[in-house]
C-alpha positions as CSV (number, residue, x, y, z in Angstrom):
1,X,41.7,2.9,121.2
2,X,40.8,0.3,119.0
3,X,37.6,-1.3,119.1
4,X,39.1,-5.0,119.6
5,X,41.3,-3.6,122.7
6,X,38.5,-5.2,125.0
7,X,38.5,-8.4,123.5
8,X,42.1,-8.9,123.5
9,X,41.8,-8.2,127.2
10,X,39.1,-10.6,128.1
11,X,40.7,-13.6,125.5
12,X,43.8,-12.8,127.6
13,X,41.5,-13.2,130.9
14,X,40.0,-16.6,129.6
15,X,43.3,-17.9,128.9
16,X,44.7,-16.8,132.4
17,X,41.6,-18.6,133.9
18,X,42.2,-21.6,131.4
19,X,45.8,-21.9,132.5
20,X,45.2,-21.8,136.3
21,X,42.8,-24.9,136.4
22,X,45.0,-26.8,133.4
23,X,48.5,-26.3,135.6
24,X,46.8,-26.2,139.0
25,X,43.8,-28.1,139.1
26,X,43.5,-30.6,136.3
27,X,46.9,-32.2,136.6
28,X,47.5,-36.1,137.4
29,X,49.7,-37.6,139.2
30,X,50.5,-39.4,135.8
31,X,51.3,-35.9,134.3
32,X,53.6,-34.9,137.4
33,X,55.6,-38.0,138.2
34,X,59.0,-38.9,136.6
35,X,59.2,-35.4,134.1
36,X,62.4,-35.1,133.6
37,X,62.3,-37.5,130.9
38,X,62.2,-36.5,127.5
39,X,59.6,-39.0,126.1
40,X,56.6,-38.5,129.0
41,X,53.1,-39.3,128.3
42,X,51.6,-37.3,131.2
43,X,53.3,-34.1,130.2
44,X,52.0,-34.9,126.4
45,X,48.4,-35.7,128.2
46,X,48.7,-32.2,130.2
47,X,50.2,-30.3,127.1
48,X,47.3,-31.7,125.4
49,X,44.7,-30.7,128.4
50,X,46.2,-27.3,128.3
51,X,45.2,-27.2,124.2
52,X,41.4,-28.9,124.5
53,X,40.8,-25.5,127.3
54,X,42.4,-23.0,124.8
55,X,40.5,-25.0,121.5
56,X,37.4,-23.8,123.5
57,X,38.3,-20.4,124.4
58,X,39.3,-19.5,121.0
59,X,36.2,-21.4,120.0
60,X,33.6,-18.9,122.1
61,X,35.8,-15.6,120.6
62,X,35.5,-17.3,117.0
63,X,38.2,-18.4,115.9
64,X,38.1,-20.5,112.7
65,X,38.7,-23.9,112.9
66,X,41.6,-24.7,110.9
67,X,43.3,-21.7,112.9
68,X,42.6,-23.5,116.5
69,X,44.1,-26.6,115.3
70,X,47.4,-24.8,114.4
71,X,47.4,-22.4,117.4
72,X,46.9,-25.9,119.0
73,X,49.6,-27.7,117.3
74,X,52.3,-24.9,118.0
75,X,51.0,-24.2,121.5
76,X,51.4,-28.5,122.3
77,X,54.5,-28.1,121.1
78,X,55.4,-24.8,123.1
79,X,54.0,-26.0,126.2
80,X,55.4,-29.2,126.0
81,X,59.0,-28.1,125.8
82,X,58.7,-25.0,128.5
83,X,57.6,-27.9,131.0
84,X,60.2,-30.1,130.3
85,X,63.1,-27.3,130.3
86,X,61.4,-26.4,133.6
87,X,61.3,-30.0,135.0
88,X,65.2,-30.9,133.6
89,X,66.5,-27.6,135.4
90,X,64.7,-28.7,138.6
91,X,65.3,-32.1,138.4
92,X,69.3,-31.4,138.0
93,X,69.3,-29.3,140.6
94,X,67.7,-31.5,143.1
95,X,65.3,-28.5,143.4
96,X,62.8,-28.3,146.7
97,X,60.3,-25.2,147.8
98,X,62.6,-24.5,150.3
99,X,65.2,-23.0,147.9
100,X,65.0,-19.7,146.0
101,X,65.7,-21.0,142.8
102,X,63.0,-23.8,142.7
103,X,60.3,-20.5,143.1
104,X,62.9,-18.8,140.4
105,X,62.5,-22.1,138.0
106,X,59.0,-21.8,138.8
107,X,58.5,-17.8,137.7
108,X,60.4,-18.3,134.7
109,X,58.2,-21.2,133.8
110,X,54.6,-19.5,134.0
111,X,56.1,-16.3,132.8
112,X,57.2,-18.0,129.4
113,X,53.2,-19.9,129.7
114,X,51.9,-16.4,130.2
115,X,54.5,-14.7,126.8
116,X,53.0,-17.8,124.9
117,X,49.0,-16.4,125.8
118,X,50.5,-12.9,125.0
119,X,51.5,-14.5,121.7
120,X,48.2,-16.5,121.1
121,X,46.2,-13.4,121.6
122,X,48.3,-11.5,118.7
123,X,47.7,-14.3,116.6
124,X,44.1,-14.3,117.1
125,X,44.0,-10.3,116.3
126,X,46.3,-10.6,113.2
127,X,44.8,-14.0,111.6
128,X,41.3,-14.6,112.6
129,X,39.3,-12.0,114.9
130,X,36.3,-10.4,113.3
């Protein structure tokens, strides 16, 4: 097994941890009112928490500078759009907790967050780990 195996693993841990308090815990009211609009600052402000937490995860495994800020860039981007997909479904579908699909809607949404880490984490192993 390659030596890097365990760092993969553990930059993949600090993401998971840096995704729970970003979607779970750090999130305004600002960032969860009224998403279903395109143009919305507080899912731009939580897209953007979501990059400052990875900027400094990358930043303890070493990541060069220049490739946090395009990691960031894309992963803005990425994150930005997989909410608002996720928030325009629901929205449409005058989705509640009650009903299977809001939980589906909800699945499909952190599962394409967590394909995005898996993606990051290549990244990192191709372009800039040690």
């Amino acid at each position: 097994m390659p030596d890097y195996v365990g760092s993969v693993l553990l930059l993949l841990c600090a993401l998971q941890v840096k995704h729970l308090f970003a979607d779970f815990f750090l999130q305004t009211p600002k960032m969860l009112s009224g998403r279903c609009a395109y143009v919305h600052v507080g899912r731009a402000q939580h897209a953007g928490v979501h990059v400052i937490g990875s900027a400094i995860v990358f930043l303890l495994f070493g990541a060069p500078v220049m490739f946090i800020l395009v990691l960031g860039a894309l992963e803005w981007v990425v994150h930005f759009h997989i909410d608002f997909g996720k928030a325009r479904f629901s929205e449409r579908r005058k989705l509640n907790p009650q009903q299977p699909l809001f939980w589906q809607a909800m699945g499909s949404d952190q599962a394409l967050h967590q394909l995005t880490y898996i993606a990051m984490a290549w990244a990192w192993v191709k372009y800039a780990a040690m």
